[in-house]
Backbone as a chain_set.jsonl record, in Angstrom:
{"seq": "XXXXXXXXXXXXXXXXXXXXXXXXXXXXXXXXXXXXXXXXXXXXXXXXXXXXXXXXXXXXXXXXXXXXXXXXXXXXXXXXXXXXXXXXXXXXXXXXXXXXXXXXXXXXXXXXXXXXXXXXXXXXXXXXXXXXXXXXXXXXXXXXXXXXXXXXXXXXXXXXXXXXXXXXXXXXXXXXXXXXXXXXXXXXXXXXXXXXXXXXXXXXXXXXXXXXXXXXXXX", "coords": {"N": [[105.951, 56.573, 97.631], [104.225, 59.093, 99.03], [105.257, 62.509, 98.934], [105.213, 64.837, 101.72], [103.886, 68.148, 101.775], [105.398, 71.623, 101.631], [103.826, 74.166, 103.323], [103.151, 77.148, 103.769], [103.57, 78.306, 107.102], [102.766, 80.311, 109.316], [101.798, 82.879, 110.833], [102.265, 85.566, 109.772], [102.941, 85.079, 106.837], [102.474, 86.878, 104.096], [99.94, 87.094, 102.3], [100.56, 88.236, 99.78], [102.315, 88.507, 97.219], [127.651, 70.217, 113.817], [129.811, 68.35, 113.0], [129.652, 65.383, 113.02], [128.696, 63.86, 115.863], [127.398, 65.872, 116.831], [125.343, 66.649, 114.911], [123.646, 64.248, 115.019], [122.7, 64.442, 117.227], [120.924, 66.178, 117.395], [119.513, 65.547, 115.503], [118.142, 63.573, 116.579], [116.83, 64.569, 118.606], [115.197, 66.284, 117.475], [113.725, 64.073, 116.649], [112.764, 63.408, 118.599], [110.892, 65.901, 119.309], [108.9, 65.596, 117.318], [107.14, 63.5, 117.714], [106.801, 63.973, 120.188], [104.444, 65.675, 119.969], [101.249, 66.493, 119.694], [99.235, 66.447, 117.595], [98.436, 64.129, 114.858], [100.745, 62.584, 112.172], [101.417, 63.267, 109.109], [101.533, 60.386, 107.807], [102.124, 57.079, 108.477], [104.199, 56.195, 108.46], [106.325, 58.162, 108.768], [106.109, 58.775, 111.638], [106.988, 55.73, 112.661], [109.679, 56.198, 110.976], [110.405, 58.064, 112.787], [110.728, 56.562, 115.352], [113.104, 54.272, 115.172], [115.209, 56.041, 114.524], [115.289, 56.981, 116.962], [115.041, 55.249, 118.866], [117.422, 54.137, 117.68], [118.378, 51.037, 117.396], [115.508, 49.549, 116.492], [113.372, 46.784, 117.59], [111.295, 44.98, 115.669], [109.316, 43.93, 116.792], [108.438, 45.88, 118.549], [107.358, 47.541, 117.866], [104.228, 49.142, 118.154], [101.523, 50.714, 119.179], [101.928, 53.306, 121.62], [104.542, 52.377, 122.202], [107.614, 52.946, 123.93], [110.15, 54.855, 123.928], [113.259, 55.327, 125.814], [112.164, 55.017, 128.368], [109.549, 56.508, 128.033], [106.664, 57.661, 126.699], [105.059, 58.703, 123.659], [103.024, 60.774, 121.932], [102.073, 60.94, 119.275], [102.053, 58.642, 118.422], [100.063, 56.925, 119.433], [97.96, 57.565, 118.178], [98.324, 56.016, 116.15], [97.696, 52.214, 114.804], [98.659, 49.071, 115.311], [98.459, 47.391, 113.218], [98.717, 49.258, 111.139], [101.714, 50.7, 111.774], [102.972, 48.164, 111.411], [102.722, 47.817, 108.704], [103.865, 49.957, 107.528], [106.252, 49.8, 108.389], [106.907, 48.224, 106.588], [106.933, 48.852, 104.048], [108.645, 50.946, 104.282], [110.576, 49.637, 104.238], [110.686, 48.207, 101.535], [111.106, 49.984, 100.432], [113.566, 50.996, 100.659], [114.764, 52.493, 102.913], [114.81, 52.092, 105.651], [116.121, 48.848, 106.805], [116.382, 45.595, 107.915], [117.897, 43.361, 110.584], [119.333, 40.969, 112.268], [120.341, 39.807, 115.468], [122.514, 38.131, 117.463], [120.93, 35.882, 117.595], [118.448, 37.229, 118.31], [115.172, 38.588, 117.664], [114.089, 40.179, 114.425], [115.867, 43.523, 113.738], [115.498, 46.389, 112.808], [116.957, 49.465, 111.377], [117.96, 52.648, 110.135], [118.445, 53.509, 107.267], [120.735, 55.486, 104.713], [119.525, 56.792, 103.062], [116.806, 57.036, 104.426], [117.388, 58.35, 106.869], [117.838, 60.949, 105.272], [115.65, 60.921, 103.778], [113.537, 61.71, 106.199], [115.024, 64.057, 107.472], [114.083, 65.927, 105.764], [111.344, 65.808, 105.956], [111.172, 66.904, 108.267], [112.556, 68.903, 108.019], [110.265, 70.076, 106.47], [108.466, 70.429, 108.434], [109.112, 72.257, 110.026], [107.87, 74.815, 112.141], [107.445, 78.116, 113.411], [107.84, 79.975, 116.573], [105.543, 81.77, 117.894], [104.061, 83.294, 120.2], [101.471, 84.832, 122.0], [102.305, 87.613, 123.629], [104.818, 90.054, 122.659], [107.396, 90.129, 123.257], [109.373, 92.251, 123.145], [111.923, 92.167, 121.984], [113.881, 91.707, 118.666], [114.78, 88.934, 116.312], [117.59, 88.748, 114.02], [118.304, 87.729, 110.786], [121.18, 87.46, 109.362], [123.037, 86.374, 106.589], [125.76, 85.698, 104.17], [126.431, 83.901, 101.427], [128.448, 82.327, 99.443], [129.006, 82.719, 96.291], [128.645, 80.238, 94.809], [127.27, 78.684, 95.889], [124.245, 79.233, 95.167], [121.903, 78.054, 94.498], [121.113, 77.284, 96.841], [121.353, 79.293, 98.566], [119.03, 81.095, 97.302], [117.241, 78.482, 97.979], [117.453, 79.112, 100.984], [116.716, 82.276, 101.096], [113.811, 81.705, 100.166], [112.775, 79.941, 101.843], [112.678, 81.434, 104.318], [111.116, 83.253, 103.858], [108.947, 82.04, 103.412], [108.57, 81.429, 106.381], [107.638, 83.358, 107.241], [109.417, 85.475, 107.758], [110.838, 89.095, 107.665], [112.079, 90.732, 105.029], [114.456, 92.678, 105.593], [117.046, 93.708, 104.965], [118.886, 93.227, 101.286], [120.132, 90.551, 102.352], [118.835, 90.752, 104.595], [117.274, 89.412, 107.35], [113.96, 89.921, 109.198], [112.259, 88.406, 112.415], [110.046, 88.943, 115.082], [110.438, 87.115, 117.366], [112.192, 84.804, 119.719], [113.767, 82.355, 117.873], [116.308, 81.147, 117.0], [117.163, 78.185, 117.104], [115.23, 76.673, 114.726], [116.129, 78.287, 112.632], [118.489, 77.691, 112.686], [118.345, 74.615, 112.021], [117.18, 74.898, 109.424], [119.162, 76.351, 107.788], [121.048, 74.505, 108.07], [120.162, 72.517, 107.154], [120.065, 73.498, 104.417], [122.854, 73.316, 104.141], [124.491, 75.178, 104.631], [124.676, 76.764, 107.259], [127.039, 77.718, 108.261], [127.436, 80.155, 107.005], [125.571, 81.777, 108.066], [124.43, 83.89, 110.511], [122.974, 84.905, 113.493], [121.087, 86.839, 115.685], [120.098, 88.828, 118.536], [118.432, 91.985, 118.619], [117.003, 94.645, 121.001], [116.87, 97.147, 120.594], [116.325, 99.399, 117.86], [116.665, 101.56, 115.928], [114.546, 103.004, 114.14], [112.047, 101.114, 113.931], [109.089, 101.325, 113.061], [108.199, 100.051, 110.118], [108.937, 97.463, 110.651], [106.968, 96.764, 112.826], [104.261, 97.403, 111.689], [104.332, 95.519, 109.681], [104.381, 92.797, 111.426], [102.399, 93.499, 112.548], [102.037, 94.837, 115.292], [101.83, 97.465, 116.478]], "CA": [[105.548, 57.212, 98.877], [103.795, 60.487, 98.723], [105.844, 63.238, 99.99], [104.509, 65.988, 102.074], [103.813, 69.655, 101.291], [105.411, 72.798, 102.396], [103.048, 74.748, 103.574], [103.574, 78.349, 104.586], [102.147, 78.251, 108.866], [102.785, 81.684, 109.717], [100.671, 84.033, 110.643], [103.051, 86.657, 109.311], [103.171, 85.33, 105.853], [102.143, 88.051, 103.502], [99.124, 86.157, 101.053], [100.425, 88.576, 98.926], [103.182, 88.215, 97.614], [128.442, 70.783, 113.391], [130.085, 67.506, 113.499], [128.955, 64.426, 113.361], [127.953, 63.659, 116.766], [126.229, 67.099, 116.954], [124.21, 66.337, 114.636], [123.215, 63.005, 115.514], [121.999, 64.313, 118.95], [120.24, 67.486, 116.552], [118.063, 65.03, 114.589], [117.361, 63.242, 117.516], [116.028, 65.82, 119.303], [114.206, 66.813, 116.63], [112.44, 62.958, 116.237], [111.497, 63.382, 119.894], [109.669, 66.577, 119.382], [108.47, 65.374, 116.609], [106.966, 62.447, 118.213], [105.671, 64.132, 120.832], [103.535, 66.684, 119.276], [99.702, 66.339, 120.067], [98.845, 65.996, 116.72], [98.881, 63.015, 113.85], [101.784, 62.87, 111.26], [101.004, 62.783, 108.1], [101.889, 59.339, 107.448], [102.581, 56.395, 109.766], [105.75, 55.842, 107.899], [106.703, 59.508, 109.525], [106.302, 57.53, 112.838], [108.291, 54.609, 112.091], [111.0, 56.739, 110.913], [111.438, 58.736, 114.273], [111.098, 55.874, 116.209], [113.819, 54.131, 114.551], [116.143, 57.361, 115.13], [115.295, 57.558, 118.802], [115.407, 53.464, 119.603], [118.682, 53.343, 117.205], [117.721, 49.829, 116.391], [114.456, 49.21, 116.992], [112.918, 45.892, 117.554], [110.184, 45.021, 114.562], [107.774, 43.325, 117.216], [108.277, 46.833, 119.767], [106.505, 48.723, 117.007], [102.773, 49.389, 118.79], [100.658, 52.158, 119.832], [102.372, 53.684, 123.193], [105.892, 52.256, 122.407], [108.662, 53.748, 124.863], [111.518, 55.084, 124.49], [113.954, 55.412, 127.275], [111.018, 54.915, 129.353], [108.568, 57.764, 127.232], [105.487, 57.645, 125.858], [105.247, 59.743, 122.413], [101.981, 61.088, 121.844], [102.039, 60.45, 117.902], [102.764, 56.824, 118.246], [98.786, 56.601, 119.88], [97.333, 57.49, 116.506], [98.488, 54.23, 114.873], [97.65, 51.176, 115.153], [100.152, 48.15, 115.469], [98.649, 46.836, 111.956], [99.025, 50.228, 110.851], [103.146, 50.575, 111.472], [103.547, 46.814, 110.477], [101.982, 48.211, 107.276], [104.476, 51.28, 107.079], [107.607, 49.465, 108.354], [106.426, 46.987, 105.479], [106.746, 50.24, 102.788], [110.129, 51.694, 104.159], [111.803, 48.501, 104.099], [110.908, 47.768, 100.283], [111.436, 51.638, 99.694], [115.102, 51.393, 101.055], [114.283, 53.65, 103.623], [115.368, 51.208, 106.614], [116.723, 47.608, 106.519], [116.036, 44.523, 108.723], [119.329, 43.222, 110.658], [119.734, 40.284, 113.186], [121.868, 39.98, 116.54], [122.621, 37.174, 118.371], [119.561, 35.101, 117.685], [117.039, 37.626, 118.648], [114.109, 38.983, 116.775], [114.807, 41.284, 113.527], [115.7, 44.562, 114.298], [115.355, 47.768, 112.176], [117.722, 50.5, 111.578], [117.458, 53.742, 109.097], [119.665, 53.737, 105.667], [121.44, 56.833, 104.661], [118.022, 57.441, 102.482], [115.693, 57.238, 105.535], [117.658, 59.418, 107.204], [117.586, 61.876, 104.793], [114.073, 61.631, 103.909], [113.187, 61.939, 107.654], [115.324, 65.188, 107.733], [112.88, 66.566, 104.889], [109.932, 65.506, 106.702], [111.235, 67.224, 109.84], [112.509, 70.932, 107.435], [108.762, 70.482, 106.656], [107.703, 70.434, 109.717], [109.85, 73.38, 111.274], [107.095, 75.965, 112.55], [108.616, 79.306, 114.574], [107.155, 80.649, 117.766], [104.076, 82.827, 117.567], [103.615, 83.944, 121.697], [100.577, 85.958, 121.801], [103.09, 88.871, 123.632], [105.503, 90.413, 121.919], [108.805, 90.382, 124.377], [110.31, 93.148, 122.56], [113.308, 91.388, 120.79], [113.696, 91.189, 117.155], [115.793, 88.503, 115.774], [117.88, 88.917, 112.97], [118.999, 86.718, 110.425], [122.284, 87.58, 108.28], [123.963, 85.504, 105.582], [126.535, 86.243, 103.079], [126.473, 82.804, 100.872], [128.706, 82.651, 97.888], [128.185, 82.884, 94.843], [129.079, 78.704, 94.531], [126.18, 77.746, 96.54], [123.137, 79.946, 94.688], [120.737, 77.314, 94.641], [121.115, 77.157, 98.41], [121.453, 80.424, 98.858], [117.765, 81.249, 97.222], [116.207, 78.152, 98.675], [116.981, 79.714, 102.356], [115.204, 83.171, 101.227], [112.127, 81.223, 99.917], [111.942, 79.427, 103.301], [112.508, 82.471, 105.69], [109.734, 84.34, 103.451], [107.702, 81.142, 103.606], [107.749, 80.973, 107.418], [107.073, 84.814, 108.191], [110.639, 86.557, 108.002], [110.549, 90.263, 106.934], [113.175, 91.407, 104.165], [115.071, 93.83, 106.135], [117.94, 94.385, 103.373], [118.763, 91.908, 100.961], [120.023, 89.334, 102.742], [119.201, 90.464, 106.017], [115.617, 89.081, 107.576], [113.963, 89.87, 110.931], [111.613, 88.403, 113.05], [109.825, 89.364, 115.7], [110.471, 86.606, 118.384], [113.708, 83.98, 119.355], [114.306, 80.838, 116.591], [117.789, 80.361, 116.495], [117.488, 76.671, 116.559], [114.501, 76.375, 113.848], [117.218, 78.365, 111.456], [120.012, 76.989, 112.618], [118.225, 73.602, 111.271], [117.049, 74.852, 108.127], [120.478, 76.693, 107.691], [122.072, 73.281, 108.337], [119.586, 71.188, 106.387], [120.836, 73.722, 102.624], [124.227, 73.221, 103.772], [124.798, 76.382, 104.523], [124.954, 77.327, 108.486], [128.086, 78.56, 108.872], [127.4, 81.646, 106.813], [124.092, 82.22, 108.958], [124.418, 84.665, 111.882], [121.497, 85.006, 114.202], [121.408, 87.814, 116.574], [118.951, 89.373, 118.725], [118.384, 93.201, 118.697], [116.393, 95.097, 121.574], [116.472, 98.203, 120.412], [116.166, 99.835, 116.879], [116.469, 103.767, 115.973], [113.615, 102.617, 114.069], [111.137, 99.902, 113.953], [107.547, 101.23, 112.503], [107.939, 99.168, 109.188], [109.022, 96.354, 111.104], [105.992, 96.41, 113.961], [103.541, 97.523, 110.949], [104.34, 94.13, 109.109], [104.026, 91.96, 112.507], [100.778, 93.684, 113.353], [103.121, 94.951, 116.619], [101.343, 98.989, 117.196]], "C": [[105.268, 58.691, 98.608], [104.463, 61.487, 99.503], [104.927, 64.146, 100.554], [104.633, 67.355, 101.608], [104.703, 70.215, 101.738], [104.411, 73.857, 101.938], [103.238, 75.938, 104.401], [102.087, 78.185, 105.987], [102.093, 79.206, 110.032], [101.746, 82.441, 109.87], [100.893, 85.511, 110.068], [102.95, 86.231, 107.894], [102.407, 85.928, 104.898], [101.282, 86.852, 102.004], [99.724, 86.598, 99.573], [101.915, 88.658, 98.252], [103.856, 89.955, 98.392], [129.457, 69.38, 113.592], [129.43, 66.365, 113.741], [127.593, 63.844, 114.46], [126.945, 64.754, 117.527], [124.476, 66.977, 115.864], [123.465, 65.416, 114.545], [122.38, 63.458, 116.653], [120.674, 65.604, 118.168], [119.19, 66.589, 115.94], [117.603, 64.082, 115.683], [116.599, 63.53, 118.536], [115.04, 65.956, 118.588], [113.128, 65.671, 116.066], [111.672, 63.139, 117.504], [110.456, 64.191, 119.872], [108.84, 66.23, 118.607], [107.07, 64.185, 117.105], [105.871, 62.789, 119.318], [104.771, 65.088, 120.968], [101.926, 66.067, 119.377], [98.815, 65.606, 118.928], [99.34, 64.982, 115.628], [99.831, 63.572, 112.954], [100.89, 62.294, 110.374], [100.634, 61.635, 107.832], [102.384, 58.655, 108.932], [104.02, 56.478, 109.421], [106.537, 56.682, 108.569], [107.216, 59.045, 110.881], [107.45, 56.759, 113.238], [109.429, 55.037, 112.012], [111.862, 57.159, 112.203], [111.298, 58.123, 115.001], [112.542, 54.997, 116.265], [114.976, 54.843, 114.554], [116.491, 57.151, 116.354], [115.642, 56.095, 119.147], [117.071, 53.344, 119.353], [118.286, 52.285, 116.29], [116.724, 49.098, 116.835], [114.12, 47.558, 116.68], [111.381, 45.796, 116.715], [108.993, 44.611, 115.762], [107.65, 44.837, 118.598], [106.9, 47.895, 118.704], [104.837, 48.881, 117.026], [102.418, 50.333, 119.286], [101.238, 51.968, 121.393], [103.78, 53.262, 123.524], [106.608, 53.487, 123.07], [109.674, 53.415, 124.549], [112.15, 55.317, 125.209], [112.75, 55.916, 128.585], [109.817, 55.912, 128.736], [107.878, 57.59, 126.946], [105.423, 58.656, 125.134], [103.89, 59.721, 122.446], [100.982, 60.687, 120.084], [101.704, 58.927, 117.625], [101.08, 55.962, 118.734], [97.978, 56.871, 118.643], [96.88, 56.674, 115.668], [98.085, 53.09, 115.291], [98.537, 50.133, 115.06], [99.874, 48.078, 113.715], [99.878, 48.176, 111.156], [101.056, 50.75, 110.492], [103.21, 49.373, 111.265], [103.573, 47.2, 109.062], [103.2, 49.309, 106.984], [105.841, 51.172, 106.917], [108.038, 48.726, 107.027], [107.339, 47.899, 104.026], [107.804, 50.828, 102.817], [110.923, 50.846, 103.765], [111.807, 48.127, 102.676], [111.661, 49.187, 99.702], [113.662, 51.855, 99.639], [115.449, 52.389, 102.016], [115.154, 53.038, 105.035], [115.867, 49.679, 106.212], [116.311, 47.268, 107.667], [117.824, 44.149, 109.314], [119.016, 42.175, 111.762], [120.989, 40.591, 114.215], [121.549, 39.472, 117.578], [121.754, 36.718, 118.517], [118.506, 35.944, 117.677], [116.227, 38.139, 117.357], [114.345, 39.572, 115.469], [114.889, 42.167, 114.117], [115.602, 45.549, 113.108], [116.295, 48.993, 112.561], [117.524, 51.142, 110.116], [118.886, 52.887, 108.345], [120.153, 54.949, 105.709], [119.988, 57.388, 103.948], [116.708, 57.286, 103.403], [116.14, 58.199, 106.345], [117.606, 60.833, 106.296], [116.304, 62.039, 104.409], [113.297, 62.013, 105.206], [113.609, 63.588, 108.146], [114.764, 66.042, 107.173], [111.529, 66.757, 105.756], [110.047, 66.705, 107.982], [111.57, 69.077, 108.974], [111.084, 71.246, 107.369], [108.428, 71.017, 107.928], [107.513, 71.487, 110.552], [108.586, 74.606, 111.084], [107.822, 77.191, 113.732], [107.637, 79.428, 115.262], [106.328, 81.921, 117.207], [103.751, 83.381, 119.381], [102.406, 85.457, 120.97], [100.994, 87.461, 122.408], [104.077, 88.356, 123.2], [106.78, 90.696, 123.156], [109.839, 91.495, 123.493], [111.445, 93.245, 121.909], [113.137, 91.165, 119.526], [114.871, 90.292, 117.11], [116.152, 88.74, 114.675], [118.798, 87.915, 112.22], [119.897, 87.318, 109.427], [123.352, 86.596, 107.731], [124.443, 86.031, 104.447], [126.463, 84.509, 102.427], [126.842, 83.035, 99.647], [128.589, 82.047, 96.716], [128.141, 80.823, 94.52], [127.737, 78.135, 95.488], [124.906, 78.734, 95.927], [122.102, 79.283, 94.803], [120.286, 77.3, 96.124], [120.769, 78.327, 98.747], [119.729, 81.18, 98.493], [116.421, 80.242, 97.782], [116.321, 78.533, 100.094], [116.18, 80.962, 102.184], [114.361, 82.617, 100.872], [111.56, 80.793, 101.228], [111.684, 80.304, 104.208], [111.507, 83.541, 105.241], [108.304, 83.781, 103.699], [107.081, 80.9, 105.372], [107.731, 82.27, 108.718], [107.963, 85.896, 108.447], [110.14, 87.873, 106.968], [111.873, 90.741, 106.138], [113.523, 92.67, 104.938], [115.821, 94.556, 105.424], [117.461, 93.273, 102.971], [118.841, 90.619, 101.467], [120.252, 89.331, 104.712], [117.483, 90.257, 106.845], [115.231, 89.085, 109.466], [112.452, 89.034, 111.256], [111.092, 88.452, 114.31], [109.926, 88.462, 117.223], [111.508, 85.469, 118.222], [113.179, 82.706, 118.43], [115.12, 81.101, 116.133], [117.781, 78.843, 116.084], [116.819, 76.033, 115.754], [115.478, 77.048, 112.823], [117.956, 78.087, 111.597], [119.449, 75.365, 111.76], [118.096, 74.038, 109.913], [118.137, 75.397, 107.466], [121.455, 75.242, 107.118], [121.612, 72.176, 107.12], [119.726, 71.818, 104.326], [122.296, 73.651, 102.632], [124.663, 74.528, 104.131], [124.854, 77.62, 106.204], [126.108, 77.559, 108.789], [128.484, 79.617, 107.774], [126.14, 82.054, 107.438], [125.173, 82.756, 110.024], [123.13, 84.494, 111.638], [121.718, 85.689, 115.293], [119.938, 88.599, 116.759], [119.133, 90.563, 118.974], [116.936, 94.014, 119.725], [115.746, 96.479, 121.247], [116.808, 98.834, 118.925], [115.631, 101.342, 116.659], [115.051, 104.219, 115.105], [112.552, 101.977, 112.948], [109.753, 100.225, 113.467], [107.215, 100.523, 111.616], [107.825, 97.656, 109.863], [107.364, 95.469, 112.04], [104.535, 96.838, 112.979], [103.346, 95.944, 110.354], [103.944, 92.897, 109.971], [102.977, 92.407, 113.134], [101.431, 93.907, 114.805], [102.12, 96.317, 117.428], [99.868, 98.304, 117.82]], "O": [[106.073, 59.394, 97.999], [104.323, 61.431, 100.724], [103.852, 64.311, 99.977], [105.659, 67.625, 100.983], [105.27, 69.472, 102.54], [104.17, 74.302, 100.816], [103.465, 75.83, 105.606], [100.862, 78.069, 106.041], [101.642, 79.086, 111.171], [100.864, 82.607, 109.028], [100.038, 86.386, 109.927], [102.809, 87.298, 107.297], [101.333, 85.331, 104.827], [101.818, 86.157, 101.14], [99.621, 85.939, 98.539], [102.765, 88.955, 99.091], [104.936, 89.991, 98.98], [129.988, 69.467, 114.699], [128.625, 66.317, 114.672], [126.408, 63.564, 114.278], [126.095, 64.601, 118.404], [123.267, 67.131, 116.031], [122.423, 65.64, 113.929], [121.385, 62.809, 116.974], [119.551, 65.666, 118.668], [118.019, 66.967, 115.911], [116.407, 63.813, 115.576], [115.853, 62.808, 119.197], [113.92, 65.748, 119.055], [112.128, 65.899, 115.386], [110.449, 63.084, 117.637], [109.326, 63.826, 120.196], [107.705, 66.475, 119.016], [105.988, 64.37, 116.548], [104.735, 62.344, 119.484], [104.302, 65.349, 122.076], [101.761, 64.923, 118.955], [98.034, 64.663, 119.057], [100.553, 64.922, 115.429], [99.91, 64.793, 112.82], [100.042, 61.409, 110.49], [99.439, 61.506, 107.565], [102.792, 59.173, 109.972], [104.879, 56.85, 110.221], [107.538, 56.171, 109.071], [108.398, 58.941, 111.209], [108.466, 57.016, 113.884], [110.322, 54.57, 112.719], [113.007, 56.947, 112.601], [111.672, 58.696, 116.024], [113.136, 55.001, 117.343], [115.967, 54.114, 114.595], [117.627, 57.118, 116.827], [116.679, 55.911, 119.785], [117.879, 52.832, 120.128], [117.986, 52.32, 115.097], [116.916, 48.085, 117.507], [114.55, 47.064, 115.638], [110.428, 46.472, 117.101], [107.835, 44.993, 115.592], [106.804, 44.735, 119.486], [105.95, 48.629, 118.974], [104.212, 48.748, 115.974], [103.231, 50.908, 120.01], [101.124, 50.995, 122.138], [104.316, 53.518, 124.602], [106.339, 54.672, 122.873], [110.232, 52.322, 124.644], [111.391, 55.986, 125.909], [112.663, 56.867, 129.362], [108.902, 55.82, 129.554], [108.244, 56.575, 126.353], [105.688, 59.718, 125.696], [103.378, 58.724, 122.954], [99.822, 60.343, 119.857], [101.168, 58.357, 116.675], [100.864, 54.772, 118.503], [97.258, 55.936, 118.292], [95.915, 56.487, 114.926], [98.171, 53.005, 116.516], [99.537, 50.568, 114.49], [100.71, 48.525, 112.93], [101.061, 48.154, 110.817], [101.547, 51.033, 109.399], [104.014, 49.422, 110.334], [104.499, 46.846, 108.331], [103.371, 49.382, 105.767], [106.579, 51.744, 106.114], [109.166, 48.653, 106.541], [108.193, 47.433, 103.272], [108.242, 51.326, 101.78], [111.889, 51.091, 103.042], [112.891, 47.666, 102.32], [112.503, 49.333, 98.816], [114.518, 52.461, 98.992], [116.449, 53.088, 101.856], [116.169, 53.648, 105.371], [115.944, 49.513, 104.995], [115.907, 48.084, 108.496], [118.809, 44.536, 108.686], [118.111, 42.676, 112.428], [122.043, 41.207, 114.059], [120.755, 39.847, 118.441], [121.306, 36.881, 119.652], [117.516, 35.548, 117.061], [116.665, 38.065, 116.209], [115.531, 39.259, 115.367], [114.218, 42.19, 115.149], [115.73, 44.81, 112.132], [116.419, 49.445, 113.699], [117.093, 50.523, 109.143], [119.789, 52.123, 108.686], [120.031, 55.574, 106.763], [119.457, 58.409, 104.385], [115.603, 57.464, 102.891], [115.296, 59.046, 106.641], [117.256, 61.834, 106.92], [115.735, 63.113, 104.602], [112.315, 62.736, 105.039], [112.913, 64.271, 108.898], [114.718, 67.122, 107.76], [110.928, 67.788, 106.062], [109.07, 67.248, 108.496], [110.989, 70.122, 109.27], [110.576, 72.232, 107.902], [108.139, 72.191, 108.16], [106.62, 71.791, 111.342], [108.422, 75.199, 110.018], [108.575, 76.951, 114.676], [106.529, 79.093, 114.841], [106.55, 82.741, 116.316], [102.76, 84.111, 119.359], [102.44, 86.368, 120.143], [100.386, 88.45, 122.001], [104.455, 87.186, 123.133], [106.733, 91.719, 123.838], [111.046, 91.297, 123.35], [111.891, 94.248, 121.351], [112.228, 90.408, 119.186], [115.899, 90.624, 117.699], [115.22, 89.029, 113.924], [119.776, 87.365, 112.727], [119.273, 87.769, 108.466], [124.315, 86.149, 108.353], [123.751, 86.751, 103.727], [126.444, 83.76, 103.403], [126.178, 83.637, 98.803], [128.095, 80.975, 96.366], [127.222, 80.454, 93.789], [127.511, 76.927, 95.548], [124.471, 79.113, 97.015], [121.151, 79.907, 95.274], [119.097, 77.308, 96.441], [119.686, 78.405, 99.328], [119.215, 81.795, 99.427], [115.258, 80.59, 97.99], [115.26, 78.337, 100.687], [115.13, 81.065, 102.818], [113.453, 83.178, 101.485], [110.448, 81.038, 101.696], [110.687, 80.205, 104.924], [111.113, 84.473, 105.941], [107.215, 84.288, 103.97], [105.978, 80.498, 105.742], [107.765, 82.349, 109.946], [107.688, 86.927, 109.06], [109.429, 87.831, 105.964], [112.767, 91.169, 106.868], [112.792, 93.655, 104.84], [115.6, 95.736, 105.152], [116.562, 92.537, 103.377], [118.034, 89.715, 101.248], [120.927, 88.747, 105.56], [116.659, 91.165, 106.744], [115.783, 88.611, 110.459], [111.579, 89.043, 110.388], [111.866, 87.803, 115.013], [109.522, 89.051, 118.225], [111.824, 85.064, 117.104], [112.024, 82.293, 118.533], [115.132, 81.368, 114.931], [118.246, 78.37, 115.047], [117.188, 74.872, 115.578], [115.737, 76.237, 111.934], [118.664, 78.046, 110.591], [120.2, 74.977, 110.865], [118.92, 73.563, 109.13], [118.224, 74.934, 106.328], [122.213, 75.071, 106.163], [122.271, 71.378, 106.455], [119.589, 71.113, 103.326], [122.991, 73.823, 101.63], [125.655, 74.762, 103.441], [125.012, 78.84, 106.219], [126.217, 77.625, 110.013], [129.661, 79.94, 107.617], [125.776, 83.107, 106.915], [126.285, 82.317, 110.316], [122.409, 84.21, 110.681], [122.59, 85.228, 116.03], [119.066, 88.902, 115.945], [120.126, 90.681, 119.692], [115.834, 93.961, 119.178], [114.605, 96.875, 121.484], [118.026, 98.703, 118.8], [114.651, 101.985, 117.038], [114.509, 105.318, 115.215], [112.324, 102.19, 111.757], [109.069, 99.202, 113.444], [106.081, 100.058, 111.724], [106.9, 96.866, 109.678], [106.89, 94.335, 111.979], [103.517, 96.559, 113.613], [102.326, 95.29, 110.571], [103.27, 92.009, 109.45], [102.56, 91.875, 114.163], [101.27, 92.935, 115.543], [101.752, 96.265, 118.601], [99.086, 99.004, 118.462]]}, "num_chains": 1, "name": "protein.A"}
């Protein structure tokens, strides 16, 4: 299965260079938006996955263009065609991605693996784009993490991402941007392991800001 890119989708980026059931309700949130986003997913398989999330245990014959969840129509899910996810459910299920399961006579059903869930949570770090509002509400956020020395790998793939999706090096490990996404770093925070050395705090006023509003195209 071909993975997807990351792709810096900023308009800021510089060409040059908690608990189980929290996060259960966190990635399910995050299949709905996912889901109901205007535009096609990469892959049907993408699809499949966050339906599968959001159903729980989906029924193999529900899987058709305009399927509902708790009464919903997803916007993504019109894209595909039935063959289309037959074809994809077809590809996770050899992949190990989901499994097939019976109950009480009825139809098969479908539920994720521990490796569909985690490739689904990839798919979805991809995915994470921050707010762009064409005004500027005057708030900077700021992101500060101390991460020790025992997590380094972690610790450099969160600066690659917060450079990749438009943050400005304030100090070393302190990054601002110019409008709220707490809960796009609180995921990617969460998804190196590493959100509970993240702070996120918003600042109104700054003794001063010209580098900052120079870099965000702000004057």
């Amino acid at each position: 299965m071909t993975k997807p890119r990351i792709q810096p989708k900023s308009k800021y980026v510089n060409d040059n260079p908690r608990q189980k059931k929290i996060v259960e309700k966190s990635l399910k949130l995050r299949a709905e938006e996912f889901l109901a986003s205007g535009t096609p997913a990469s892959y049907a398989t993408q699809v499949v996955l966050a339906l599968a999330i959001l159903s729980g245990a989906a029924a193999l014959g529900a899987l058709a263009p305009g399927l509902t969840v708790a009464a919903r129509s997803y916007q993504r899910t019109k894209y595909y065609s039935k063959k289309q996810l037959w074809d994809a459910t077809y590809t996770l299920k050899r992949g190990g991605y989901i499994e097939e399961f019976f109950r009480n006579g009825e139809n098969p059903r479908i539920k994720l693996t521990k490796k569909g869930e985690q490739y689904f949570k990839k798919i979805l770090f991809e995915d994470v784009q921050l707010p762009e509002p064409k005004q500027w509400g005057g708030k900077w956020t700021f992101i500060v993490f101390d991460i020790p020395l025992g997590h380094g790998k972690a610790r450099e793939a969160m600066r690659w991402r917060l450079k990749a999706l438009g943050f400005y090096q304030y100090q070393k490990s302190v990054w601002a941007y110019p409008h709220p996404c707490e809960k796009e770093i609180l995921f990617v925070a969460d998804y190196f392991g590493v959100g509970k050395f993240v702070e996120i705090f918003s600042v109104d006023h700054l003794s001063n800001d010209k580098e900052l509003k120079k870099y965000f195209k702000l004057n």
